[in-house]
N, C-alpha and C positions, 0 to 999 in steps of 0.2 A: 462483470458485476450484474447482478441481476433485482436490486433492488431500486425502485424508482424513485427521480427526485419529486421535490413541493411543485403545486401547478405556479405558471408564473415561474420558472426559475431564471427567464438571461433578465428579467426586469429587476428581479431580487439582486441578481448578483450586480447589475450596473447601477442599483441604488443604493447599495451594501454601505454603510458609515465607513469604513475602512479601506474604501475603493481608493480614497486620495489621504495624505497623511500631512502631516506640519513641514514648515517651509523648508527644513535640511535637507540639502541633495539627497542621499541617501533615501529622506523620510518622503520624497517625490514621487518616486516608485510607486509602482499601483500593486495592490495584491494579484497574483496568478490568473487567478479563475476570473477576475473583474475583467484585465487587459484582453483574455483567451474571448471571454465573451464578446468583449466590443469588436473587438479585429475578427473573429470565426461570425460573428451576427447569427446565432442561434444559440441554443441554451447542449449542455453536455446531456445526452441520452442519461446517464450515470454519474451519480458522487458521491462518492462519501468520504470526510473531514475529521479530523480529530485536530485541535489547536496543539498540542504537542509534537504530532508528528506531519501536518501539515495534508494534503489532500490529495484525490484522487479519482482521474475523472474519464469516462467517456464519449469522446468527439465522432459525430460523422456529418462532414463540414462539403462545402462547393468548392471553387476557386477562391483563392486568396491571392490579390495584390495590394500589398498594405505594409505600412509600418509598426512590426512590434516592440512599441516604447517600454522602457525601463520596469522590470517586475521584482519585488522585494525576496523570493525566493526563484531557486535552481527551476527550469524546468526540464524534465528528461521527458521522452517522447519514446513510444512504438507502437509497431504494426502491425496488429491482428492479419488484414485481408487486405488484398490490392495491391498493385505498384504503381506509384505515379513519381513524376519528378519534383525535385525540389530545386529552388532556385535561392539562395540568402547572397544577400548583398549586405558588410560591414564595411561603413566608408567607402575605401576603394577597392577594397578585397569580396572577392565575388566566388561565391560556393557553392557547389553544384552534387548532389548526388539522388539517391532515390531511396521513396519509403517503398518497405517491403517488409515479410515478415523476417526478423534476424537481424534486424538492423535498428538502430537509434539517434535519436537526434537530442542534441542535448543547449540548450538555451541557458547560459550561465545566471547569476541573479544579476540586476543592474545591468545587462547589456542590450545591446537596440539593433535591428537589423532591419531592411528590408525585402519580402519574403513573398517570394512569387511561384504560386503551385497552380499550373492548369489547368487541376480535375481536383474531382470530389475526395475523398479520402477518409480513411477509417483511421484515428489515431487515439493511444491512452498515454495520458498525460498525467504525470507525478509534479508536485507542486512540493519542492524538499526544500524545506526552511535552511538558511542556511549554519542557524544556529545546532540545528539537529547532524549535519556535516560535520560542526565542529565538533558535536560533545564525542559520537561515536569516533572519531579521531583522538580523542583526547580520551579518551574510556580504552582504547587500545592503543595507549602509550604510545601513541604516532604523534611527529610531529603537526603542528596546525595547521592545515590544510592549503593552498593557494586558491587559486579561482579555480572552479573548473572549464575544460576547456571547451571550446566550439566544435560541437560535434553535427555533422549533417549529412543523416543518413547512412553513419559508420556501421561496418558491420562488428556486431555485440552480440550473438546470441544468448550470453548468460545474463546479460541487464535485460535482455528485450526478455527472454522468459521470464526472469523475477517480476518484474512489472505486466507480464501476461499471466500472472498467478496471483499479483496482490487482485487485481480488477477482475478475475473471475471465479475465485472458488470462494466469493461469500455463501453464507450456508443460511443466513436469517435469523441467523441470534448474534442476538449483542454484543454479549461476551465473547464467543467464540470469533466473532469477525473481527471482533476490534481489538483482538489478541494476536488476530492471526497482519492484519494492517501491522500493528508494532516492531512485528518481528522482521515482516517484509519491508519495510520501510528503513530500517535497522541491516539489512540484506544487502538494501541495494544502495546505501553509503556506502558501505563497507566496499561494495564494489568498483562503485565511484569513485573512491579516495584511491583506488588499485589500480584502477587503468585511466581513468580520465581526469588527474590534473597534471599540472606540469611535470612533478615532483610525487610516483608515486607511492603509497606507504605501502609498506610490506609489514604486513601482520603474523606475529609468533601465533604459531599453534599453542592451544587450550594442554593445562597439564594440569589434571586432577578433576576431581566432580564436588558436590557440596557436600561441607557436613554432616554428621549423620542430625544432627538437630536443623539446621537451615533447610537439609531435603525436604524433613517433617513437616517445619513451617512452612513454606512452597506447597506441599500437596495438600494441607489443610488449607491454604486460600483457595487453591483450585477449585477445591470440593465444595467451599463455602456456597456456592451458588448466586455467592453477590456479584454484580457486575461491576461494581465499584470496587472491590478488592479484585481481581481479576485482570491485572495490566500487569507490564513489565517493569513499569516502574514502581509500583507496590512488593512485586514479589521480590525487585532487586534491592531492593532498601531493607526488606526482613533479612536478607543474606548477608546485608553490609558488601554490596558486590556493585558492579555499573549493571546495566543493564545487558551491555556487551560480551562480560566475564559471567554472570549469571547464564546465560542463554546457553552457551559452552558448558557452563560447568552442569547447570541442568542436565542437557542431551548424556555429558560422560556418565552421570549417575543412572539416568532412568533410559538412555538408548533413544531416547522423543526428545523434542521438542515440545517447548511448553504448549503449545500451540496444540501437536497431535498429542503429547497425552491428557489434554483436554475432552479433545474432540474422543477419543478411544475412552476417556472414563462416561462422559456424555452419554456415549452408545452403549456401554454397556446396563449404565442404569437404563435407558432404554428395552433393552433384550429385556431386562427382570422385570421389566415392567411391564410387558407384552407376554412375557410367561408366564409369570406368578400373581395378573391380574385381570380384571375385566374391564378395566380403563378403557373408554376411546381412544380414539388414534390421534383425534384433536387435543384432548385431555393430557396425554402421554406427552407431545407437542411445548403446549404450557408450560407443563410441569419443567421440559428440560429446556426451558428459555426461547425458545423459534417463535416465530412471528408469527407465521400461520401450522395450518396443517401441510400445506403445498409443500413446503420450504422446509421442515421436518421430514415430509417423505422422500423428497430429491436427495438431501443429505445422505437420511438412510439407508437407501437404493445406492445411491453412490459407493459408499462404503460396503455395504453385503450384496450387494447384486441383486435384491428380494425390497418388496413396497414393503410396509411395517406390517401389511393385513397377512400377506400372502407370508412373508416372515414367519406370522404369528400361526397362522395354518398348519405351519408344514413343522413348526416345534412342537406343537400339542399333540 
């Protein structure tokens, strides 16, 4: 991720109103990013939240010997850089393996362990509601989900990618990020519910794409340019779809995901805007939602190989 959080963020988050909740076991549990705070004693380099689909964030922490108490969503865990060990103690049962890149750790919701790691460490950490576990369950006609299980240090390398792609291809627009969060988020249930609970689901392949009127609806919110029409759960409700069945049936009509054929109409008003104008480069930026100029141009570069100036150079 490369967008920075509020100054002040482990005091914000260890004074958060929702750090502790009402007297029901359950309502006990502390929010994610509150307990991560207290037990890691430093704030995440990186966050970013959405209340529907819960958070995401990056750690690079010391030594930890400490108990982590009871959190009201999942958390999954991996590893960019480094190998260190890892030590969880549940009750009497004692877990041993190591972070590395390819591998994940995964902290079910409501569960306590305690967790003894040597050295420093480079971790991202998904904070997945667990209500969001259910619905993508239940949106893919799978049965309700169980706990998921004690993971430490397994090797995953398709969970540990997907959560090495939600946390670092933000691009610095709104839209686009928090389009692309939904998806990935939505990704990595999906693959949660597949390998790591007791019981797991096995999902039917996608048969068929959308309507030829539902498509239409779909690429007119795209285009709309609002960030507020521009989620998954917007455009899945124009289709009369879940969110789940949407995403699929999208991809079978237009070959993208909502996500890249966002980002691919994005750039292309881009392009026409750099050749059939004399716009700045900061201007151009604005116009297509990015936060700065910076963050515009890494995007762009990203995708064409070429800054927007040098782009624009070499078309005219």
């Amino acid at each position: 991720m490369n967008k920075p959080i509020v100054n002040d963020p482990l005091k914000a988050l260890l004074r958060a109103p929702d750090a502790y909740h009402d007297g029901s076991p359950a309502a006990q549990r502390r929010a994610a990013e509150v307990e991560m705070a207290r037990v890691l004693k430093t704030a995440p380099l990186q966050m970013a939240s959405d209340p529907a689909n819960g958070a995401i964030a990056h750690w690079k922490h010391g030594a930890l010997h400490d108990v982590v108490e009871p959190m009201t969503d999942h958390v999954i865990m991996a590893y960019p850089t480094g190998v260190q060990r890892l030590e969880r103690r549940t009750g009497k049962l004692l877990a041993t393996g190591t972070a590395r890149p390819g591998v994940v750790t995964i902290i079910p919701a409501g569960s306590s362990s305690k967790w003894d790691i040597p050295g420093p460490i480079d971790v991202i950490q998904l904070y997945l509601p667990r209500t969001t576990l259910e619905r993508v369950a239940r949106e893919a006609d799978a049965f309700a989900p169980g706990d998921l299980l004690e993971r430490t240090g397994h090797p995953d390398a398709i969970t540990s990618s997907l959560l090495m792609c939600a946390a670092d291809v933000l691009e610095g627009n709104s839209s686009l990020d928090a389009l692309l969060r939904q998806q990935l988020t939505d990704l990595l249930a999906t693959r949660l519910l597949a390998a790591h609970t007791g019981a797991p689901v096995t999902f039917e392949p996608a048969v068929g794409g959308l309507s030829p009127h539902a498509l239409r609806r779909a690429i007119e919110r795209l285009r709309s340019g609002s960030d507020a029409d521009v989620s998954l759960a917007a455009l899945a409700s124009d289709a009369g779809l879940s969110r789940f069945h949407f995403c699929r049936a999208f991809k079978e009509s237009t070959g993208l995901s909502p996500h890249a054929w966002l980002r691919q109409q994005r750039l292309e008003r881009a392009m026409n805007m750099l050749r059939d104008t004399d716009a700045s480069i900061e201007l151009v930026a604005a116009e297509l939602g990015y936060a700065s100029q910076t963050a515009f141009t890494a995007a762009f570069k990203k995708l064409t190989g070429n800054t927007p100036s040098d782009w624009r150079r070499r078309i005219r």
